[in-house]
N, C-alpha and C positions, 0 to 999 in steps of 0.2 A: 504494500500500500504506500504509494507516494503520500509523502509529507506527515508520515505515521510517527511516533514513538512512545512507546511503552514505558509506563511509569508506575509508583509502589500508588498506594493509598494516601499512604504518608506525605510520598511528593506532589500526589493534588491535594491534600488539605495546603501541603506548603504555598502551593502556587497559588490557591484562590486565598491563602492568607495575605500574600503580597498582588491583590490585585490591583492593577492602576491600568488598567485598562476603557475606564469607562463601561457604557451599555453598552454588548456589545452581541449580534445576532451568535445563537450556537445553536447545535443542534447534538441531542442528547441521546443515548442508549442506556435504556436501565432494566432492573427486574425486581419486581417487586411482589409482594402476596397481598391483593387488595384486600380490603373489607368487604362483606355480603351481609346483606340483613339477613334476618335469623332463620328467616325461607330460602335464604340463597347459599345459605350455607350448608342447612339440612340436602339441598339437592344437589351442590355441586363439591362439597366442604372446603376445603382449602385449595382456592388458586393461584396459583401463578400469570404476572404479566410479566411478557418483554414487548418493550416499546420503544420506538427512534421519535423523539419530538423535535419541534423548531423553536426557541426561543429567545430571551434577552436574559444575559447573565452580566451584573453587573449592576442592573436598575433600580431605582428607586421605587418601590412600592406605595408610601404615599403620596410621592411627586407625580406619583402615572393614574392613581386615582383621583386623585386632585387637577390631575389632566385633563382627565375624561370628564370630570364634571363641569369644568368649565367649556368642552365640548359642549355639552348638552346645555349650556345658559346656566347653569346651577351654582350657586356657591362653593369655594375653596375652604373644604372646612372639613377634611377627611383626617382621622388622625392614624396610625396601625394599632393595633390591639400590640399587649405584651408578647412573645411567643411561648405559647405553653405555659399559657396562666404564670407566666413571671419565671418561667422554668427556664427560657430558651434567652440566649443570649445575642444579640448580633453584632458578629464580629466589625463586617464591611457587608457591601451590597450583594457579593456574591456569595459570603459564607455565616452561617450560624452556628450555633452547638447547643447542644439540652446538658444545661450545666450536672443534672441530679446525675444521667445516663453517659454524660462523658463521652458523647457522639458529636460529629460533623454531621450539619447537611449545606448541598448547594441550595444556593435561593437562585430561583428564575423566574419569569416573567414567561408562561406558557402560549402560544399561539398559535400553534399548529400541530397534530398530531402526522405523521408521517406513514408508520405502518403502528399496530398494535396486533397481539395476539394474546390470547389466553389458553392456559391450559388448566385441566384439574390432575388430580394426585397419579394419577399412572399417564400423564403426561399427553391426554386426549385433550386433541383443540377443539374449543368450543366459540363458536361463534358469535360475534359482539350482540348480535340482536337476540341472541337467546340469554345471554346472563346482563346485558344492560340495565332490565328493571330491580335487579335485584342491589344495584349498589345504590348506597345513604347517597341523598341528592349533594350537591358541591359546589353550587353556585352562592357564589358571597352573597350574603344577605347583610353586608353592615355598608356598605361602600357608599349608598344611594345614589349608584348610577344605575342608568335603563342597560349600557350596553356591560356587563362586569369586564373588569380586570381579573386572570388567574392568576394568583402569585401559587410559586411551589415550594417546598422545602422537600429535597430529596435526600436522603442518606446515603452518604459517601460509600457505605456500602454496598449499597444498590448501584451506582455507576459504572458502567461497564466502559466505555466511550463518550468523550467530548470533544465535539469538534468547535472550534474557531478560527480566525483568522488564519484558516489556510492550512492550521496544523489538525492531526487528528491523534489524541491522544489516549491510548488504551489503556484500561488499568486493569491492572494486574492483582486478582486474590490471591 
């Protein structure tokens, strides 16, 4: 893979510690075991996702809600919530940690998903339209915009690939 290199865990938490990049477009690879309501659990139990998204790492969360509202004629009056009820700390725009759990996540700015897939426990795909009613809705309800902003917090663990400006960086469990 042109413009690839492989790096620890370690040296992306280092490198989104030292970000001076600004906002900046990326686009994401992760895996994660979503949530299901208690129907979606009993039918499908524990899933797995891998997904490539597009988004902005680097951004400002309440500057982009504050955006949007001034979009829509609205007042500039959005503040963020603490992360994790006072638990979560932010470092910079691209990096947080949950101080009790001693974890990294990346923050990003989501807007575009790219491919997604799911699977359940003996590793059968299932298809978005058959397990999508069963995930807890996710659309911000504090923001008071018509169009929402998705901010993400992903755990550095979960990051498989990040790419940006040009480079594509793998990470290595």
């Amino acid at each position: 893979m042109k413009n690839s290199v492989k790096i620890t865990k370690e040296q992306l938490i280092e490198m989104l510690k030292n970000w001076n990049f600004g906002s900046q477009p990326a686009s994401i690879s992760y895996v994660t075991n979503p949530k299901l309501n208690a129907e979606g659990t009993k039918k499908f139990g524990q899933i797995t996702k891998v997904a490539l998204v597009g988004g902005m790492i680097g951004y400002s969360y309440e500057s982009a809600v504050n955006n949007q509202l001034e979009r829509e004629q609205k007042e500039r009056e959005f503040l963020a919530q603490s992360l994790w009820n006072g638990k979560g700390k932010r470092i910079n725009n691209a990096l947080s940690t949950h101080i009790e759990k001693n974890t990294f996540y990346l923050t990003y700015k989501a807007q575009q998903t790219f491919k997604s897939y799911y699977f359940d426990s003996a590793l059968t795909l299932i298809a978005y339209n058959m397990i999508k009613m069963f995930f807890p809705p996710n659309k911000p309800t504090n923001q008071g915009t018509e169009t929402a902003v998705y901010h993400r917090e992903i755990s550095i663990d979960n990051v498989r690939k990040l790419k940006f400006k040009k480079m594509t960086y793998i990470i290595s469990q």
